[in-house]
C-alpha positions as CSV (number, residue, x, y, z in Angstrom):
1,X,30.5,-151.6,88.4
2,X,26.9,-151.2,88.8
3,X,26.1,-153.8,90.6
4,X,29.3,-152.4,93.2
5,X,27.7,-149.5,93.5
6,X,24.2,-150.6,93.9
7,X,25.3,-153.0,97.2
8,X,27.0,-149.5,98.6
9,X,23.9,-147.9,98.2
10,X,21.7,-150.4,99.5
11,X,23.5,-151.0,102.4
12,X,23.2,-147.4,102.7
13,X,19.7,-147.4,102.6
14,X,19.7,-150.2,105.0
15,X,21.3,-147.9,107.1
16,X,19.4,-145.4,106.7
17,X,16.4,-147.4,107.7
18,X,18.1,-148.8,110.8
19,X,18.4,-145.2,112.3
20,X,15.3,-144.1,111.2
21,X,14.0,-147.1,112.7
22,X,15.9,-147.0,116.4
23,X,16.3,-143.5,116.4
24,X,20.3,-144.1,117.0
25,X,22.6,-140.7,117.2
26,X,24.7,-141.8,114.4
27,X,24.2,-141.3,110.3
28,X,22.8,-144.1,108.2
29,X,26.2,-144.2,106.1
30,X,28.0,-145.3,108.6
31,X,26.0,-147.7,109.5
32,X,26.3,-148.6,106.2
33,X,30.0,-148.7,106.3
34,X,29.7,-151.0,109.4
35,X,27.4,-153.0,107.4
36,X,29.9,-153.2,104.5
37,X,32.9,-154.0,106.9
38,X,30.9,-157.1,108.2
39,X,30.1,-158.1,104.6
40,X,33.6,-158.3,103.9
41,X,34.9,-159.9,106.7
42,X,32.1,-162.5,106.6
43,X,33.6,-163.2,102.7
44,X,37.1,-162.8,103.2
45,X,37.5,-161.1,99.9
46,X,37.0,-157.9,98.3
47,X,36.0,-158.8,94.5
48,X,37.4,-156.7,91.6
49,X,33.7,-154.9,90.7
50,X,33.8,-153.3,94.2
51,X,37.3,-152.5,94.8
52,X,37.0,-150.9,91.4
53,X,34.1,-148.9,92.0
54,X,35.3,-148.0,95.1
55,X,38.1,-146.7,93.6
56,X,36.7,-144.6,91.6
57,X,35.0,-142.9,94.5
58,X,38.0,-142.0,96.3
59,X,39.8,-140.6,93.0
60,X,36.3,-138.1,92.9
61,X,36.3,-137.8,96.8
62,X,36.8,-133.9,96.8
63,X,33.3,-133.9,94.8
64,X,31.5,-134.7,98.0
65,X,33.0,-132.0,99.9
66,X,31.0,-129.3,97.5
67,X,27.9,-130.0,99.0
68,X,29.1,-129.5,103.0
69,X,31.4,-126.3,101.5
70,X,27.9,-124.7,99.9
71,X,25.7,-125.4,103.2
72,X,28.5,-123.5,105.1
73,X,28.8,-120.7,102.9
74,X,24.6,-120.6,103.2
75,X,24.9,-120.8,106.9
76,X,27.8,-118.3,107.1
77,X,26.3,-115.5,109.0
78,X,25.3,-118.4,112.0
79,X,28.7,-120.0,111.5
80,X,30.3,-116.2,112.4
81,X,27.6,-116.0,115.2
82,X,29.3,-119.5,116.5
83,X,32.6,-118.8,115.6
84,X,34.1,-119.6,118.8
85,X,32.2,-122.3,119.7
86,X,32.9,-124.0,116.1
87,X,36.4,-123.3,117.1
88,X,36.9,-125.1,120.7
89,X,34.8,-127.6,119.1
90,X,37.4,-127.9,116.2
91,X,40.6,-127.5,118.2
92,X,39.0,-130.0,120.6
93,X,38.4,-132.8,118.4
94,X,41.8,-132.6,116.6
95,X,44.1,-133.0,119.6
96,X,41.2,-135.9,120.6
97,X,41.5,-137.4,117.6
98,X,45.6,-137.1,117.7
99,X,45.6,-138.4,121.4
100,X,44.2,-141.3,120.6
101,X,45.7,-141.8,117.8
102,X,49.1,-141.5,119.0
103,X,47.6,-144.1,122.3
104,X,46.5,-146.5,119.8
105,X,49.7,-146.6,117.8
106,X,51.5,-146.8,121.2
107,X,49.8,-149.8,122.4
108,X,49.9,-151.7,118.7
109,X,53.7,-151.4,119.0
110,X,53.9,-152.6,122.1
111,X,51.7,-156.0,121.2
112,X,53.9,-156.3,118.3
113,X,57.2,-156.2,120.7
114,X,55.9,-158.8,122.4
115,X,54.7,-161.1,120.3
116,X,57.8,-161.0,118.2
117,X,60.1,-161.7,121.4
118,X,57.8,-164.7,121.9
């Protein structure tokens, strides 16, 4: 398990680096996730130590939210300054996020039609 979780965090830290480095709009985790994907996909397999480990991440997954719920609740008089702005933004974003969803499952269906009438 430690050695599982001590590839996530490096590649993490590689992340990290990588936008520090080319000053890209986007956090160093998920570059690290990107990183991780292309791992996998360049072994084919997901071994036991790191499915386990990140298993046990996701069963603790509400822990992480702690930290984002305390820098809102510091930030609260700006976040009621911004309340309506948070709130297009929010609003926004969901029905993005559900259009293209709903677009991408649309056009996944339709490949699969076709490649099973073929």
């Amino acid at each position: 398990m430690l050695s599982a979780l001590t590839l996530l965090l490096l590649l993490q830290l590689i992340g990290e680096v990588f936008v520090q480095c080319f000053a890209l709009p986007v956090p160093g985790p998920v570059i690290g996730l990107l990183l991780l994907l292309g791992l996998l996909l360049w072994r084919g397999r997901l071994d036991d130590h790191l499915r386990h480990t990140a298993n046990t991440l996701l069963q603790h997954l509400s822990l992480f939210f702690v930290p984002a719920g305390v820098g809102v609740m510091v930030h609260a008089a700006r976040v009621a300054d911004e309340w309506l702005a948070l709130s297009a933004a929010l609003v926004g974003s969901t029905l993005l996020s559900m259009a293209a969803t709903a677009f991408t499952l649309q056009f996944l269906l339709r490949h699969r039609r076709r490649e099973e009438a073929q």
